[in-house]
C-alpha positions as CSV (number, residue, x, y, z in Angstrom):
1,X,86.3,150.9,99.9
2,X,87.8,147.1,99.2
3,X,84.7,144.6,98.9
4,X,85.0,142.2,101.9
5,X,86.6,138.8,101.3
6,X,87.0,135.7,102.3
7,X,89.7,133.1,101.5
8,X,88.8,129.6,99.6
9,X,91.4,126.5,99.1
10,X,90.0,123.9,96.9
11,X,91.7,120.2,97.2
12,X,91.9,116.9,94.8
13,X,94.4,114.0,94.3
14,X,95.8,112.4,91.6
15,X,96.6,108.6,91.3
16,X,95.0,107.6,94.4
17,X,94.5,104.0,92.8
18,X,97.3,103.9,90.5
19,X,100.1,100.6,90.3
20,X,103.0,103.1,89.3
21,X,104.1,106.7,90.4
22,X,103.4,108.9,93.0
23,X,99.6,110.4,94.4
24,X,99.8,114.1,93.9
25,X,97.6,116.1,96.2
26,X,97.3,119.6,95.0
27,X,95.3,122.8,96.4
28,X,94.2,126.0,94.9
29,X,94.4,129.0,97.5
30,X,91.8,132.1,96.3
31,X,90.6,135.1,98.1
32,X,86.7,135.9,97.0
33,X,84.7,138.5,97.4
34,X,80.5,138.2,97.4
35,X,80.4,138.6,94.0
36,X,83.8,136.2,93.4
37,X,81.2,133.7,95.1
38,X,78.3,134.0,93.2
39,X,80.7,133.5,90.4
40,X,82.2,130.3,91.9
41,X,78.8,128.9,92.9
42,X,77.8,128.6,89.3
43,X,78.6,126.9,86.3
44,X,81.6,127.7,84.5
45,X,81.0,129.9,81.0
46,X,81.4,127.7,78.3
47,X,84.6,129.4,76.9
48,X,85.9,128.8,80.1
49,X,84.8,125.2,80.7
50,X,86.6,123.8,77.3
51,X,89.6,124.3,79.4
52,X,88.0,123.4,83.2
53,X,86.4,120.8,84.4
54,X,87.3,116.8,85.1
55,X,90.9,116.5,84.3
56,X,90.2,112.5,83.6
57,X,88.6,113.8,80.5
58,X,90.7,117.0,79.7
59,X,93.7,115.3,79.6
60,X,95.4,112.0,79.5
61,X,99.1,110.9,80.0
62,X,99.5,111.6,76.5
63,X,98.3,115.2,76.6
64,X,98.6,116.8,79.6
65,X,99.2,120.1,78.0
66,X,96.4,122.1,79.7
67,X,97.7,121.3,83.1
68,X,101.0,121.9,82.2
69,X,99.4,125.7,80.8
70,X,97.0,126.2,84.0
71,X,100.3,125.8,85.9
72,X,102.5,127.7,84.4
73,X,100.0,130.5,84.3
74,X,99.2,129.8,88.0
75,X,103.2,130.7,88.6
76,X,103.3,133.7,86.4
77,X,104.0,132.2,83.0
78,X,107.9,133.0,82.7
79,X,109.1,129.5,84.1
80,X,112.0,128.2,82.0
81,X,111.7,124.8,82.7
82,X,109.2,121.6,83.7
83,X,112.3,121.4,86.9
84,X,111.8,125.1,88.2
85,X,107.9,125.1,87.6
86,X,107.7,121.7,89.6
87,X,109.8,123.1,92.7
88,X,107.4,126.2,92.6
89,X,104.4,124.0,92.7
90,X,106.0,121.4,95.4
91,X,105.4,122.2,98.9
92,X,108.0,119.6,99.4
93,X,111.8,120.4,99.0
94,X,113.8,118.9,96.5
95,X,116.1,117.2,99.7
96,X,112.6,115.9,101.2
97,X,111.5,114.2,98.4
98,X,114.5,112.6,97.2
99,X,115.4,111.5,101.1
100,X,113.4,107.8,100.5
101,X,115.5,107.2,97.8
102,X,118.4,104.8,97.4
103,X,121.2,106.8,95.8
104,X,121.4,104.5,92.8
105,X,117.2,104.8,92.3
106,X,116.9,108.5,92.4
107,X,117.5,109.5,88.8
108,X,114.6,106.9,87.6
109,X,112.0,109.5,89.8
110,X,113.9,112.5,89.8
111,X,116.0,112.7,86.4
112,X,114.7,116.0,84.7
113,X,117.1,115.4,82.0
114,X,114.4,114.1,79.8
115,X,111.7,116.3,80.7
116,X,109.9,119.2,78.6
117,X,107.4,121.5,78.2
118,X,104.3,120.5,76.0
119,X,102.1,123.4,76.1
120,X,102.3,126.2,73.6
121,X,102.7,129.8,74.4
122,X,99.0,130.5,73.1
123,X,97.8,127.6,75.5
124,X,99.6,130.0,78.6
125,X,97.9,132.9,77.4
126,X,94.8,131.4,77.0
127,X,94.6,130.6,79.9
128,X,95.7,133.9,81.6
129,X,92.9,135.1,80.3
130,X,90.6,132.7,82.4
131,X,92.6,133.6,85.4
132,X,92.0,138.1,84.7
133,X,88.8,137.3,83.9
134,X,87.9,135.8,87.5
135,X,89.9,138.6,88.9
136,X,87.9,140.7,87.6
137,X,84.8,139.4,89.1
138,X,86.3,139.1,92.4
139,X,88.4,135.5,92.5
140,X,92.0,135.6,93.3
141,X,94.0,132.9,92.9
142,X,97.0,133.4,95.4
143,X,98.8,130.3,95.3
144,X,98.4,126.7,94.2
145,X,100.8,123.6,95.8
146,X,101.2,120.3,95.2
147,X,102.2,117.6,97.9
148,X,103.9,114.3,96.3
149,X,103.7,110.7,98.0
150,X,106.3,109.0,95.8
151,X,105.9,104.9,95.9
152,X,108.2,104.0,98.2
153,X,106.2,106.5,101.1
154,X,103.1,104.3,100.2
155,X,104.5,101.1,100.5
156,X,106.0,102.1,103.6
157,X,102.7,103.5,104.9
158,X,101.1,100.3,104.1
159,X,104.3,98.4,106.5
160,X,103.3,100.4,108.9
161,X,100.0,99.6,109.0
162,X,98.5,102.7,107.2
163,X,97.3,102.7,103.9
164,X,96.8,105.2,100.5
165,X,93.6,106.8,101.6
166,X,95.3,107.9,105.3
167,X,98.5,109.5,103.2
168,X,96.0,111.0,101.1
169,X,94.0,112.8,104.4
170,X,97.5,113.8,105.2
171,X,98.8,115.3,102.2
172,X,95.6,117.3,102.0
173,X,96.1,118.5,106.1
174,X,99.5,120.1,104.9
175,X,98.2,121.6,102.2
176,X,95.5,123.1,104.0
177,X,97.5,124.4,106.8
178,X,100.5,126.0,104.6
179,X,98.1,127.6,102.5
180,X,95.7,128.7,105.5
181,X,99.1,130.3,106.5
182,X,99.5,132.6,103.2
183,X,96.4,133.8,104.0
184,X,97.1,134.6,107.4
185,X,93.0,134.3,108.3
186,X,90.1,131.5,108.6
187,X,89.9,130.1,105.3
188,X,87.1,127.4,103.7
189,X,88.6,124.5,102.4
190,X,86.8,122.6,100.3
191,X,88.3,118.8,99.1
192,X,87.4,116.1,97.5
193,X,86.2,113.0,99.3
194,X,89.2,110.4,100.5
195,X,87.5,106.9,99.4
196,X,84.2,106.0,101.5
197,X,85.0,108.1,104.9
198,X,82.6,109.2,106.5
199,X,84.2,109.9,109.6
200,X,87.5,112.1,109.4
201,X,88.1,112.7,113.2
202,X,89.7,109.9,114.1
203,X,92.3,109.8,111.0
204,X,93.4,113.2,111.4
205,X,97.3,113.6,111.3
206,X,98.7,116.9,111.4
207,X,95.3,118.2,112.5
208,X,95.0,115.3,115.1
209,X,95.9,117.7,118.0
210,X,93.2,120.4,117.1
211,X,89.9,121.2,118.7
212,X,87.0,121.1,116.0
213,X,83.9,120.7,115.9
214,X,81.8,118.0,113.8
215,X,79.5,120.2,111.4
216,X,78.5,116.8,109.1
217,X,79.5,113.9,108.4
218,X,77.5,111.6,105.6
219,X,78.4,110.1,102.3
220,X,77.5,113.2,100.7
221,X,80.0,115.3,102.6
222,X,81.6,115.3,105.4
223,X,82.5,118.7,107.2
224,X,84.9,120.2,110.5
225,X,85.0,123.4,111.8
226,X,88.5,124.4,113.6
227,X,88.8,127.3,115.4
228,X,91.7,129.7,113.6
229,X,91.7,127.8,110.7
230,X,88.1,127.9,109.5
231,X,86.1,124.9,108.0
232,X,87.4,121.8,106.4
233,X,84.9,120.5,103.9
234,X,85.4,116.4,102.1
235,X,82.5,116.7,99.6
236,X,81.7,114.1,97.1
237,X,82.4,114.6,93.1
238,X,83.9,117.8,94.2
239,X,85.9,117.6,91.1
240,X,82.8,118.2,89.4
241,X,81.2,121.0,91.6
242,X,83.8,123.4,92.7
243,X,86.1,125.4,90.0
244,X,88.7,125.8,92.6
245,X,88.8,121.7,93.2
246,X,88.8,121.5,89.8
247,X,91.4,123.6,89.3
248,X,93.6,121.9,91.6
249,X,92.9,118.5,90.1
250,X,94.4,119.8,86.4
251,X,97.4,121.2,88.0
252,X,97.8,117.9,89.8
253,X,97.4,116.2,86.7
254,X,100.2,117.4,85.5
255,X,102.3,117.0,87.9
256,X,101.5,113.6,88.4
257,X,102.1,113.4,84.3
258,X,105.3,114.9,84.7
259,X,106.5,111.9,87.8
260,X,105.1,109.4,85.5
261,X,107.0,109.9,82.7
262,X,110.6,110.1,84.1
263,X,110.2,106.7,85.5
264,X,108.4,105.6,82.0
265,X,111.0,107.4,80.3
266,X,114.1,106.5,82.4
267,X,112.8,102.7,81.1
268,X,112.3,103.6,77.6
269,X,115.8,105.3,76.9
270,X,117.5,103.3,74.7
271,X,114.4,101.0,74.3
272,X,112.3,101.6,71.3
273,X,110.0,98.7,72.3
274,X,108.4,100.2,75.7
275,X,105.2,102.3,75.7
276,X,104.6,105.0,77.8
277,X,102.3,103.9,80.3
278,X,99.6,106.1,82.5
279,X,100.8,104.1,85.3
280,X,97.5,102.9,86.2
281,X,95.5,99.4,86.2
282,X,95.6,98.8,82.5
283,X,96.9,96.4,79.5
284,X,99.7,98.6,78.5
285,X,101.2,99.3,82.0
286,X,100.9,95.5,82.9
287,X,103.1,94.9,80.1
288,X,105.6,97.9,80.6
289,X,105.9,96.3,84.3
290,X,106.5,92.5,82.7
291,X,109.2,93.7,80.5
292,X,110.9,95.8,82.6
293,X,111.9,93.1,85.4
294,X,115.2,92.3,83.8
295,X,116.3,95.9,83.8
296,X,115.2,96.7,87.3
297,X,116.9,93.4,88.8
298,X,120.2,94.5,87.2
299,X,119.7,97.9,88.4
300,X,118.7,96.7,91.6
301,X,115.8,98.9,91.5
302,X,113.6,97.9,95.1
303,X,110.2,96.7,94.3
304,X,109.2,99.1,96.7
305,X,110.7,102.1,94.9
306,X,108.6,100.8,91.8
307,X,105.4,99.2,92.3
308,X,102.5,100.0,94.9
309,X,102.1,96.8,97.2
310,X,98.8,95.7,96.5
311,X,96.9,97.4,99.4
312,X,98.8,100.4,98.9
313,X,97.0,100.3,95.1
């Protein structure tokens, strides 16, 4: 007889307080059985916690190798190229992402010409290896997505009187809802905490218009129960508690890696002097946005297509 099981989604985001690039909210979709719990409710082993745990510290926008590996592994390993393996993690199509975009501004977010992969075959197998050996104690990973809010979607937000945190709730609602539809039952979700929220209820979006019920709601953690979907659960430094959020934070790692440096490296072509920048509030992307104004005003790149208006930072 099958063990019982239940289905799991862990949730994080990536670049919530960046100046350049898009927020990437990614989920991990697993089935678990008892045992698969008890597995997930402890510690990581230490073999597989050299390659697991806070993705700040694993990996920086000049290695972002492992995510690149977790995802590719996550996908089946036999991608040919960054393009393909980010339209298998997108939940977005290619047509919805680009649909913000000025025709002549695409190719600095969207130009794969210049991308790669970084990770070695050894790091794929590696990390297969992780992936069997949860199987074999009962967690399945099914599926793992990624939801993109390029730039301009967060500037726009912000016009409309929203701000990064809201589009942040939202990404994580579609996520939740596409992958509580692979598994086809209730499912747990468990995600990480959207800025200092306490109270979720009154910023759904695409769960506005479901009955739930309030289960907690605190600094700590703040938790929903909907009936047919199952239990929504924002938790605190969940990036550092749950292997499945932590899991989803590498992968979006990546692929907020991956956004970052087209638009770095759409600048840098043909320009020896520019760095590549991490895109966030530091020294080196300060001066990669200064010496990049003559370019962009010839382009006629839109502030809005480049740089997060301050409250949308």
């Amino acid at each position: 007889m099958e063990p019982a099981k239940t289905f799991r989604i862990g949730v994080d985001e990536n670049g919530l307080g960046a100046r350049l690039g898009p927020l990437v909210v990614t989920a991990v979709l697993a089935s678990v059985t008892e045992q698969g719990a008890r597995v997930l409710g402890r510690r990581p082993p230490k073999r597989l916690a050299q390659d697991l745990g806070d993705s700040k510290q694993l990996m920086s926008h000049k290695d972002f190798a492992l995510g690149e590996a977790w995802a590719r592994a996550l996908t089946g390993g036999d991608v040919a190229e960054p393009k393909t393996l980010f339209e298998s993690l997108s939940l977005e199509k290619d047509e919805e992402l680009r649909s913000p975009c000025p025709s002549h501004v695409e190719e600095q977010c969207w130009s794969e010409v210049r991308d790669a992969f970084v990770a070695e075959a050894e790091d794929v197998a590696r990390v297969k290896k992780h992936i069997g050996w949860w199987a074999d104690r009962g967690v399945v990973i099914h599926a793992v997505r990624s939801s993109v809010v390029c730039t301009k979607k967060l500037n726009d937000s912000k016009s409309a009187g929203g701000n990064r945190f809201i589009s942040d709730l939202h990404a994580m609602e579609r996520l939740v809802l596409d992958l509580h539809g692979m598994a086809g039952t209730e499912i747990t979700a468990v995600c990480g905490k959207v800025g200092g929220m306490g109270d979720y209820s009154k910023f759904f979006g695409p769960l506005s218009m479901r009955l739930h019920a309030v289960l907690a709601q605190g600094k700590a953690q703040s938790a929903y129960h909907f009936p047919g979907l199952g239990e929504l659960r924002f938790v605190r430094d969940a990036d550092a508690k749950d292997s499945l959020v932590m899991l989803a934070s590498i992968v979006g790692k990546y692929v907020r890696e991956l956004l970052m440096s087209r638009v770095s490296g759409y600048y840098r072509h043909g320009d020896d002097t520019l760095e590549a920048v991490s895109g966030y509030h530091d020294p080196v992307t300060s001066r990669f946005v200064k010496a990049t104004s003559l370019v962009r005003k010839q382009r006629r790149i839109p502030d809005s297509c480049f740089e997060r208006a301050r409250d949308a930072q």
